[in-house]
C-alpha positions, 0 to 999 in steps of 0.5 A: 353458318357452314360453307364450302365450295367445290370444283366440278369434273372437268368435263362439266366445267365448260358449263358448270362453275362449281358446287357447294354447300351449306349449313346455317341454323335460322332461329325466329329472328333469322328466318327472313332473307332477301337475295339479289339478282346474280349473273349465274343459274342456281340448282339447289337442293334443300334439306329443311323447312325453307318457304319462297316467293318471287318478290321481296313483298311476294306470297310464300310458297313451299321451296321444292326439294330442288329448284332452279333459279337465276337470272331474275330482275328482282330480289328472291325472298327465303324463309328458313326455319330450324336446321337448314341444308343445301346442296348447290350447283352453280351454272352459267346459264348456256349449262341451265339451258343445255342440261334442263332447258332453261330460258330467261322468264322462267321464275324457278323450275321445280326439278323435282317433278321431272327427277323425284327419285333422284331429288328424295335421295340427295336430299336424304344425304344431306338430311344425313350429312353425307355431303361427299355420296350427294354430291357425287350422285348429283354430279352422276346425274349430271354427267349422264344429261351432259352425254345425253344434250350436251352441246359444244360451245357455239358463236353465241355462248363464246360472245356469252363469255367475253361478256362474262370476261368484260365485266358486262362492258363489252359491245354485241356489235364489237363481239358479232365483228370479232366473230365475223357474224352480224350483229342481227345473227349473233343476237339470234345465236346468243339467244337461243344458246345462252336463254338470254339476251345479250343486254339483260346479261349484261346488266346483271353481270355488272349488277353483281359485280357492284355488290361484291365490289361493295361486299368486299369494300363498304367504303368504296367511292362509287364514282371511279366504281360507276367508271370502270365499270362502263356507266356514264356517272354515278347517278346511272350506277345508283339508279340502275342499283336500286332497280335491281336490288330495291335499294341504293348502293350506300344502303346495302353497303350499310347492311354489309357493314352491319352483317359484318359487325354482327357476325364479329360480335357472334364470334367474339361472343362465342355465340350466334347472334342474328343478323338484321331481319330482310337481310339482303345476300349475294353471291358474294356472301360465299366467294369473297366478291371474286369474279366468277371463273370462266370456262377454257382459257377465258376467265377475267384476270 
């Protein structure tokens, strides 16, 4: 597998986290994928054969040429066959809502309805490997919804931010007091800015950050992980885990480590060998488990 990310026009930044893109061959024993439910919204352009549904046992359906996605409560299933190429934008959820509209419920929307013109010749690109012309036509168009909607950030997507920033610990009333609002008022705001309320973001701000934890470190105690991250003990991490990704903490840490010895044993072998069927991803897959980076001056330590 190919990946590489990119920064953004600075103008974008205040909504978009990055860009990036991939390519990955999927032979008959790579075709299935389980990713897990991530703090951010995902625009993603496909070039290849790719199927989805909106649960793990779900009925496939055709992937969209472009489709945003994010923010769910359960693991998105993938089938990809062949070659596969994507072309992704990674958005915080304020940025989905402001450019396309997008609000929590919302499984996937299909972009390629409302922009068909533009989705065919990205998707072109990629197809003809011409990353460097997609992206700039993808950031174009962005540009142009930017000067058309965009908004600046208000009291509920900066509450959204300290909320990115606190790893998910952070208290509505702590933050609607800091911003001299009530708590009822910065609710509402949060809401209608952010296309989500403040606790289910939360919830999936520290869900992410327990897989990349664990991404990055199998091995790690998840007593001390379920104390700085703001659970009462162990048992509430695993349950909330397993509610989330429909499987525990020490399960997926095991498929970690077995995705980690496979791809060693394909690089050792100078060939690619397939990972283990229904294999679950995450965002961490791609940044090394990093927190995500925050707009302005916000971004965690």
């Amino acid at each position: 597998m190919s990946f590489q990310e990119f920064l953004p026009d600075p103008r974008l930044q205040p909504l978009v986290r990055s860009y990036w893109q991939v390519s990955e061959y999927h032979d008959v024993s790579q075709q299935e994928h389980h990713f897990l439910p991530e703090r951010s919204v995902r625009l993603t352009f496909y070039a290849g054969q790719s199927w989805q549904a909106s649960t793990p046992l779900g009925e496939l359906e055709p992937m969209p040429q472009a489709v945003l996605f994010g923010l769910t409560l359960t693991p998105q299933r993938v089938v990809s066959v062949g070659l596969t190429r994507a072309l992704g934008v990674e958005l915080y959820p304020w940025g989905a809502r402001q450019l396309f509209g997008w609000e929590f419920g919302q499984y996937t929307l299909d972009l390629s309805r409302d922009h068909p013109w533009l989705c065919r010749a990205v998707c072109a690109l990629i197809g003809l490997n011409a990353w460097d012309e997609a992206r700039q036509m993808v950031e174009d168009w962005l540009l142009g919804l930017l000067n058309q909607q965009g908004q600046a950030l208000q009291s509920g997507t900066q509450a959204a931010i300290q909320l990115y920033r606190s790893l998910g610990s952070a208290r509505i009333g702590t933050l609607a007091t800091e911003l001299n609002l009530s708590q009822r008022h910065l609710e509402r705001l949060f809401v209608q800015e952010v296309g989500v309320n403040a606790k289910t973001l939360a919830r999936l701000i520290r869900f992410e950050e327990i897989h990349n934890r664990l991404w990055v470190d199998p091995y790690l105690p998840l007593a001390p992980l379920a104390y700085d991250l703001g659970f009462a003990d162990q048992a509430h991490l695993t349950r909330e885990f397993r509610t989330l990704a429909h499987m525990t903490p020490r399960r997926f840490a095991q498929s970690t480590l077995l995705r980690v010895r496979t791809l060693a044993d394909a690089v050792n072998d100078d060939r690619l060998l397939a990972p283990a069927p229904a294999q679950a991803h995450s965002r961490a897959d791609t940044d090394n488990g990093q927190s995500p980076v925050l707009p302005g001056d916000l971004s965690p330590p």
